[in-house]
C-alpha positions in Angstrom: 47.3 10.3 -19.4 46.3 13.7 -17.6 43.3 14.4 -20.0 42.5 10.4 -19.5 42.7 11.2 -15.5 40.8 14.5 -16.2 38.0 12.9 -17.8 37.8 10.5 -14.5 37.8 12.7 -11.7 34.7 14.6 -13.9 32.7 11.1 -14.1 33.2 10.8 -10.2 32.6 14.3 -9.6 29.1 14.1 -11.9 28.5 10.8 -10.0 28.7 12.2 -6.6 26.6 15.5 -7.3 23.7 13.1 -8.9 23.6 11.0 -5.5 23.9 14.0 -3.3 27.7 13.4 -1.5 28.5 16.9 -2.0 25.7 19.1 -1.9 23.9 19.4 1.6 20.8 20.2 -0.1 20.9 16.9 -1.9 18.7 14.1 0.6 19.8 10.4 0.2 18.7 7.2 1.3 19.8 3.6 1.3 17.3 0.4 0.6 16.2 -1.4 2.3 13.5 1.0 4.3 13.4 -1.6 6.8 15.1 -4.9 7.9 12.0 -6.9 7.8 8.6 -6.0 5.4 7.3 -8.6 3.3 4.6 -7.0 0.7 5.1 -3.7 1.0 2.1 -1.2 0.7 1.7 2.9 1.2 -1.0 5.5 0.4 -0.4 9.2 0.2 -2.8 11.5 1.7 -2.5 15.2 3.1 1.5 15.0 3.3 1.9 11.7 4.8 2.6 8.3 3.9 0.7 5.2 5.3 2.4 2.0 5.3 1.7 -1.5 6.0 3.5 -4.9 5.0 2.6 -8.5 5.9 2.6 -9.6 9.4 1.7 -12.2 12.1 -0.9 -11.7 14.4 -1.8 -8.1 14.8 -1.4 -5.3 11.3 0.9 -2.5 12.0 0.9 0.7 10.3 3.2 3.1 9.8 2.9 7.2 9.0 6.0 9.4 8.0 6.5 12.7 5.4 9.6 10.5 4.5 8.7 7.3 2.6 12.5 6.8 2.6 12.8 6.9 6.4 10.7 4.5 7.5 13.1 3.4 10.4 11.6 6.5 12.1 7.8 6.5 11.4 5.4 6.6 13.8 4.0 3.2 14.1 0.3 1.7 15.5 -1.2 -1.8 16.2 -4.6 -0.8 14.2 -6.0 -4.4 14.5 -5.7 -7.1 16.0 -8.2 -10.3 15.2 -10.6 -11.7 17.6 -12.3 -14.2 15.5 -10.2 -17.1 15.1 -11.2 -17.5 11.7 -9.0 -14.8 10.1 -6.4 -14.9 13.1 -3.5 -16.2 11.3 -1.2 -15.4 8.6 -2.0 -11.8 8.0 -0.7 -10.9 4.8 -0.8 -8.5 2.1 -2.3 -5.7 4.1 -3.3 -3.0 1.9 -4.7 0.7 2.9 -7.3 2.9 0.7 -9.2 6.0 1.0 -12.3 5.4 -0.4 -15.3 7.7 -0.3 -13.7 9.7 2.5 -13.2 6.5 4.7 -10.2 4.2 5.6 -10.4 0.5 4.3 -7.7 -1.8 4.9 -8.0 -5.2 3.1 -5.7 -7.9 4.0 -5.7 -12.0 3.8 -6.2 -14.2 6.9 -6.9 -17.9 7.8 -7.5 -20.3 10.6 -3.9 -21.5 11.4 -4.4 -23.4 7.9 -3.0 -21.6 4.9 -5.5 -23.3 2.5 -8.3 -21.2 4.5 -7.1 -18.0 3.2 -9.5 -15.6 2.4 -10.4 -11.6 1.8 -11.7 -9.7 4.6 -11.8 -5.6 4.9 -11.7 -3.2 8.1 -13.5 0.3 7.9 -12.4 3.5 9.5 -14.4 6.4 9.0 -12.0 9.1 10.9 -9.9 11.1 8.9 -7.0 10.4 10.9 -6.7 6.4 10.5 -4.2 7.1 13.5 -7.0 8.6 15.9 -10.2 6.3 14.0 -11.0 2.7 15.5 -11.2 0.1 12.8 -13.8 -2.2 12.6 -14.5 -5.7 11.0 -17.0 -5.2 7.8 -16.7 -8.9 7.0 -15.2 -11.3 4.4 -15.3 -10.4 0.8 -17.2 -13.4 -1.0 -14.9 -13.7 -3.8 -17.2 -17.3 -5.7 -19.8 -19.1 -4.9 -17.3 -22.0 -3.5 -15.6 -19.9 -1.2 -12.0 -21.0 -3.4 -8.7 -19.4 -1.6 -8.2 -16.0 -2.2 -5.2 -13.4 -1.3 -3.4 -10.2 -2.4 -7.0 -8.4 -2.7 -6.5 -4.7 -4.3 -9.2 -1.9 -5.5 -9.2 1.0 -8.0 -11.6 2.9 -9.4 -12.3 3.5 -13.4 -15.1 5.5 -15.1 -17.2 5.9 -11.4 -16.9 1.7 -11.0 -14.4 0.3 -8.2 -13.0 -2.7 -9.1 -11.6 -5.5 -6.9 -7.9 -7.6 -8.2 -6.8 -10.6 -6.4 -5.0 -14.0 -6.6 -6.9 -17.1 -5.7 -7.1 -20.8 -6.6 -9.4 -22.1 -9.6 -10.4 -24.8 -7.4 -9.3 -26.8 -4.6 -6.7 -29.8 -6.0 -5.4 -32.8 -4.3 -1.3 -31.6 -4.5 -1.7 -28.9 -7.0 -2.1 -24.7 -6.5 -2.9 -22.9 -9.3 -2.8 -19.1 -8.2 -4.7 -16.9 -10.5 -5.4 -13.5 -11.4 -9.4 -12.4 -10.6 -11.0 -8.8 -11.5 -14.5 -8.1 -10.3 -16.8 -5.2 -10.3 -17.8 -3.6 -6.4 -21.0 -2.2 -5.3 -19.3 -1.1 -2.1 -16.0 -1.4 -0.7 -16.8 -5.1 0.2 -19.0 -6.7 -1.8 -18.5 -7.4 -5.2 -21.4 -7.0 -7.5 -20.2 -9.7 -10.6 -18.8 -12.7 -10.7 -15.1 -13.0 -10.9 -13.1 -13.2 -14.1 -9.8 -14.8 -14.9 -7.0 -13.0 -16.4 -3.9 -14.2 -16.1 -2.8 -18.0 -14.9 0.7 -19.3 -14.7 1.4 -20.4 -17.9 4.5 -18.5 -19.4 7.9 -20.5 -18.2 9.1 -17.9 -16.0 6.1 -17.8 -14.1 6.8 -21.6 -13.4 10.1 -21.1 -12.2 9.7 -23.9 -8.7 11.8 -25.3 -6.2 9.5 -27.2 -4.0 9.5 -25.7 0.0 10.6 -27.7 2.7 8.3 -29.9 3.7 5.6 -30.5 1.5 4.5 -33.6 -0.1 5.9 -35.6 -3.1 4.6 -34.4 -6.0 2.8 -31.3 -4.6 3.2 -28.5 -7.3 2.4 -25.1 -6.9 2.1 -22.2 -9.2 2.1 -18.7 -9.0 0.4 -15.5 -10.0 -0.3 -13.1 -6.8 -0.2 -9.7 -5.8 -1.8 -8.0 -8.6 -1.0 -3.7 -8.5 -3.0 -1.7 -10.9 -1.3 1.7 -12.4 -2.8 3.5 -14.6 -0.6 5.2 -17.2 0.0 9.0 -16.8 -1.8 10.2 -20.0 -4.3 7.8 -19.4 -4.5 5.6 -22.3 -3.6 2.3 -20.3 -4.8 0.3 -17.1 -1.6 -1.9 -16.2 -1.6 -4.9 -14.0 1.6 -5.5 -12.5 1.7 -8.9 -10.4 4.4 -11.2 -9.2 4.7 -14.9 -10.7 7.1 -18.4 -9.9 7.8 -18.8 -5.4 8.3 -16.2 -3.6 10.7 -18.0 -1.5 12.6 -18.6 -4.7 14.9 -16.5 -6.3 13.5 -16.1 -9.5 9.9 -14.3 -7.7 9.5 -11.6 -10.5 7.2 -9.3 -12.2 4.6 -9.2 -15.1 2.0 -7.0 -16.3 -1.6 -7.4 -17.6 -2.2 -4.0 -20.1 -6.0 -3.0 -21.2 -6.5 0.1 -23.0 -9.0 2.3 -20.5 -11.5 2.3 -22.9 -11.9 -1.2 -23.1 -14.3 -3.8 -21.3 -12.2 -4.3 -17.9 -14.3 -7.5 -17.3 -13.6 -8.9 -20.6 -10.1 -11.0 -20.6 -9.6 -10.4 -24.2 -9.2 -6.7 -23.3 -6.2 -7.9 -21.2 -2.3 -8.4 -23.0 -0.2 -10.2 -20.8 4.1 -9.6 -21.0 6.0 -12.5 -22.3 8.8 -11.5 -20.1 9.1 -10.2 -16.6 9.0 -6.2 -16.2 11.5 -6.3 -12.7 13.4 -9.4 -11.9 16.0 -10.5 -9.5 19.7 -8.8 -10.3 22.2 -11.6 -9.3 25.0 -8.4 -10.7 23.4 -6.0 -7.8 22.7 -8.7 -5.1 19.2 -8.3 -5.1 17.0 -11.8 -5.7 13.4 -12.5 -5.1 11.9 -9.3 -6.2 8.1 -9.2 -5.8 5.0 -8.5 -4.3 5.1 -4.3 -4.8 2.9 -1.2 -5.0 3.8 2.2 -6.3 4.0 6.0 -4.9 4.6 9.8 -6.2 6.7 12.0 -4.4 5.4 14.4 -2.5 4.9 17.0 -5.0 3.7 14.3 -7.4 6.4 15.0 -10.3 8.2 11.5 -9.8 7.0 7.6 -9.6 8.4 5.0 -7.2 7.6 1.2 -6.9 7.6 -0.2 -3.6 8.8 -4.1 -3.5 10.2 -6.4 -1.3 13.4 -8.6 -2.5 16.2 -10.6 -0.4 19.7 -9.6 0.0 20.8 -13.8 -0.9 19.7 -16.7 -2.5 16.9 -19.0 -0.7 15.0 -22.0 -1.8 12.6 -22.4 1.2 9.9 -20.5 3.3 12.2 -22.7 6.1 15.4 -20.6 5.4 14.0 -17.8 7.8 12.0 -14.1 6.6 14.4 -12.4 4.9 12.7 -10.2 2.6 12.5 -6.0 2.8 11.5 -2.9 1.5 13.0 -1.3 -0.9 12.1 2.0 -3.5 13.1 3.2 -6.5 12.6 5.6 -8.9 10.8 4.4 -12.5 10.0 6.1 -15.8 7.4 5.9 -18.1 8.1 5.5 -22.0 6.7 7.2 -24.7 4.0 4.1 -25.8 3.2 4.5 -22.0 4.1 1.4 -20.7 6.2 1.9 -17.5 9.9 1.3 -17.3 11.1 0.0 -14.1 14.7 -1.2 -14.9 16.3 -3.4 -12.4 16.6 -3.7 -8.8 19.6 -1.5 -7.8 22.1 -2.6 -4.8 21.8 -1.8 -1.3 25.4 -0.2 -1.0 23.8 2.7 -3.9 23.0 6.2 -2.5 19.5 7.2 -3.9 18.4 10.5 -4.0 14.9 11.1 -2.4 12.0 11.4 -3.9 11.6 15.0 -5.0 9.3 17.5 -2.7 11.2 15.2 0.4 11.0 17.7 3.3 14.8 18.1 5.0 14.4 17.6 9.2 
């Protein structure tokens, strides 16, 4: 028995020194990084982090040394629309330094959600704090102007590529949300025409409880906010996107791989994952996980993904905005595919990511 409570109080001990409960120079922090944040977002540049989630009406962003303490980040209205067109329904606001300017991308409609479309703000200040923002127009994603959302860009080999999720065409009662990759000759305008990779046709991605209020019979399906990452020795552009409603429970991820030698454009470059990479944790208390991005520390020796999830179960947009922020740590295995493990509780104490300045 005393070697049995030995052993014990050594686990606790070991536990306590990993999470930083008994060593001041240990930083911790709790998810969720905010109460509120639907699609999280953040770019690193010159020791701070820039943040911006989904919102209604104006887009917010955020600035902080501390990913982890967003609570206490300076925050800015940067824009606010004029132009009733894309006045509504702001979401999946993303922030990129391109070329030595500020672009924010971001979704927007008319008051109807089947008007969403792509549009992009420039800032050419180096502070996008102190710049002005200005409108540089909708990105024309097809020739038929389908729906389009959950627009993100990366560069490969000197090209900049453009990801999305938008419709296939507009059906009476059905939306099919698919996966689109596109060359750029600029930061916003696209120089081919889209290509499909990825359309909701595994079972999990099909996971549906219909939303309060919609018609009999009206289906929709779901692949959205696709993140690229690019594997650390650089033999891999990954795809990570969320699949199935993201007012449902089972809102998860999946990946799109393509070797980075291959033709990005070409579909049969792409492998898709039978099985989500990150999904809901009923064990943990953590459902609807989705819609992310990913980070580095500050000293750039650690990854993070950024995603939202919901603290309960909910089977309608009606049930109220409960999803937040949250981070956490992943690896990367030796076939470099990444390793993101599962969503951990809110009652955990995480250490922060390493190079984390103390205040």
């Amino acid at each position: 028995m005393r070697y049995t409570i030995h052993f014990f109080m050594c686990f606790v001990l070991s536990c306590m020194s990993l999470y930083g409960q008994d060593k001041e120079d240990v930083l911790i922090y709790m998810n969720p990084l905010l109460d509120r944040g639907p699609d999280p977002w953040t770019w690193f540049y010159e020791g701070k982090y820039y943040y911006i989630n989904s919102g209604q009406g104006k887009l917010w962003l955020r600035a902080t040394e501390d990913i982890t303490d967003l609570r206490n980040a300076e925050a800015k209205a940067i824009w606010t629309p004029t132009d009733p067109s894309n006045s509504k329904h702001l979401w999946a606001p993303e922030i990129h330094r391109i070329n030595g300017k500020w672009y924010v991308y971001y979704a927007a409609d008319d008051g109807n959600t089947d008007n969403h479309q792509l549009y992009v703000l420039e800032n050419s200040s180096n502070d996008p704090f102190a710049g002005e923002f200005v409108m540089k127009g909708r990105i024309s994603t097809d020739k038929d102007n389908n729906w389009a959302i959950d627009g993100s860009v990366f560069e490969h080999n000197g090209e900049l590529y453009l990801v999305w999720s938008g419709w296939q065409t507009r059906r009476v009662n059905v939306e099919t949300q698919c996966i689109y990759i596109a060359k750029m000759s600029d930061p916003w305008t696209l120089s081919s025409e889209r290509v499909l990779l990825s359309k909701p046709d595994l079972e999990w991605e099909r996971r549906y409880i219909s939303p309060n209020g919609q018609k009999p019979g009206h289906v929709i399906y779901v692949n959205e906010g696709p993140q690229p990452l690019k594997s650390p020795k650089g033999k891999y552009i990954h795809i990570v996107y969320s699949a199935s409603g993201c007012w449902t429970p089972y809102y998860a991820l999946g990946m799109l791989t393509a070797r980075t030698d291959a033709n990005l454009l070409d579909p049969g470059s792409w492998e898709k994952s039978v099985e989500p990479v990150f999904k809901q944790s009923p064990e943990n208390g953590v459902y609807s996980t989705g819609h992310n991005s990913f980070f580095k520390s500050p000293d750039g020796k650690e990854d993070y993904i950024l995603y939202h999830a919901r603290d309960r179960v909910t089977e309608s947009p009606s049930s109220g905005e409960t999803r937040s922020p949250r981070a956490q740590k992943f690896v990367w295995k030796e076939n470099e595919y990444p390793d993101f493990g599962s969503p951990l509780p809110t009652s955990m104490k995480l250490p922060k990511p390493s190079g984390t300045k103390s205040k």
